[in-house]
N, C-alpha and C positions, 0 to 999 in steps of 0.2 A: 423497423419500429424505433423512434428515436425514444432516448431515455431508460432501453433494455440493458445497456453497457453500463449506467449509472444506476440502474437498480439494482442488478447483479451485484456489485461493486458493495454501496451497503444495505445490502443481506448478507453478503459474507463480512463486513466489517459488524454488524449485529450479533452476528454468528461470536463473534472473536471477545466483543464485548460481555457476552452472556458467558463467555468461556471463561472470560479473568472475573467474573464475578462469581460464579462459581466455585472456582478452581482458586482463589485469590493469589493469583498472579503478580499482583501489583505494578499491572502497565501502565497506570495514569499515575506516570509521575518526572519526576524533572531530567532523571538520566535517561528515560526513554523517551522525550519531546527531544533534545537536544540528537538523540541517534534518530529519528524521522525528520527533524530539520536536517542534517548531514545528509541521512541517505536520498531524500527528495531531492535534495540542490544537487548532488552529483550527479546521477539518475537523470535528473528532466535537463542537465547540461547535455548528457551523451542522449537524450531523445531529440534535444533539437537537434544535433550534428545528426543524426539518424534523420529523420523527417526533412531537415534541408538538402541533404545527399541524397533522397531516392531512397534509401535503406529500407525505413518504415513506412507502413501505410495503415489507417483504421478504417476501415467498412464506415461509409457516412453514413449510410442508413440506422446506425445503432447509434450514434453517436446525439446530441443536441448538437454542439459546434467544434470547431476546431479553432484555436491558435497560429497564428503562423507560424513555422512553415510543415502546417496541417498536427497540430498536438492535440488530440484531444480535450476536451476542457475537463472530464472524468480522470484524467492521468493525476495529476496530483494525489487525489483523493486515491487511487491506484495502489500508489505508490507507497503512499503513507498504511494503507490497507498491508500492502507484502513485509513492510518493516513491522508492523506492529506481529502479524499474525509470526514471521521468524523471531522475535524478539519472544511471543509466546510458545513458540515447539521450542526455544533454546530451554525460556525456565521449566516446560513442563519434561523435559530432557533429562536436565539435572535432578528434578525433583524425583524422576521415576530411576536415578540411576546412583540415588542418594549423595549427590554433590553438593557441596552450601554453595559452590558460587552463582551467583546472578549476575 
């Protein structure tokens, strides 16, 4: 079913969202765009080497399209999803183990 891997994706990025509002988290802001810009560019560097070597593979059927050499076109958005959601278990981390850093 095309579009299941992109829906999935944000419902749990919705999830994460309702979580920092919430929880007030303060993930919409400049030092975490600048660590989702970082960890996405490194991240979909070592996906191409993966996807060009054989490594990796995505079920097309779940996907809309792929990228050469086969990246899903949801990986980004993926991607940017795991950095925000560990960015939010680091501050809810802290908070529950009474540490000021974020």
């Amino acid at each position: 079913m095309p579009g299941l891997y992109l829906a999935a994706i944000v419902g749990a990025f919705a999830g994460v969202i309702l979580l920092d509002r919430r929880l007030a988290l303060g993930l919409w802001s400049v030092p975490t765009a600048i660590a989702i810009v970082v960890v996405e560019a490194a991240f979909l560097a070592f996906d191409v080497l993966g996807a060009g070597g054989g490594w990796f593979a995505t079920e097309a059927r779940w996907t809309l399209a792929s990228w050469p050499p086969g990246i899903p076109l949801e990986e980004p958005l993926l991607l940017a999803f795991i950095t925000t959601w560990a960015i939010a278990l680091h501050r809810l981390a802290a908070r529950w183990t009474d540490e000021d850093r974020t």
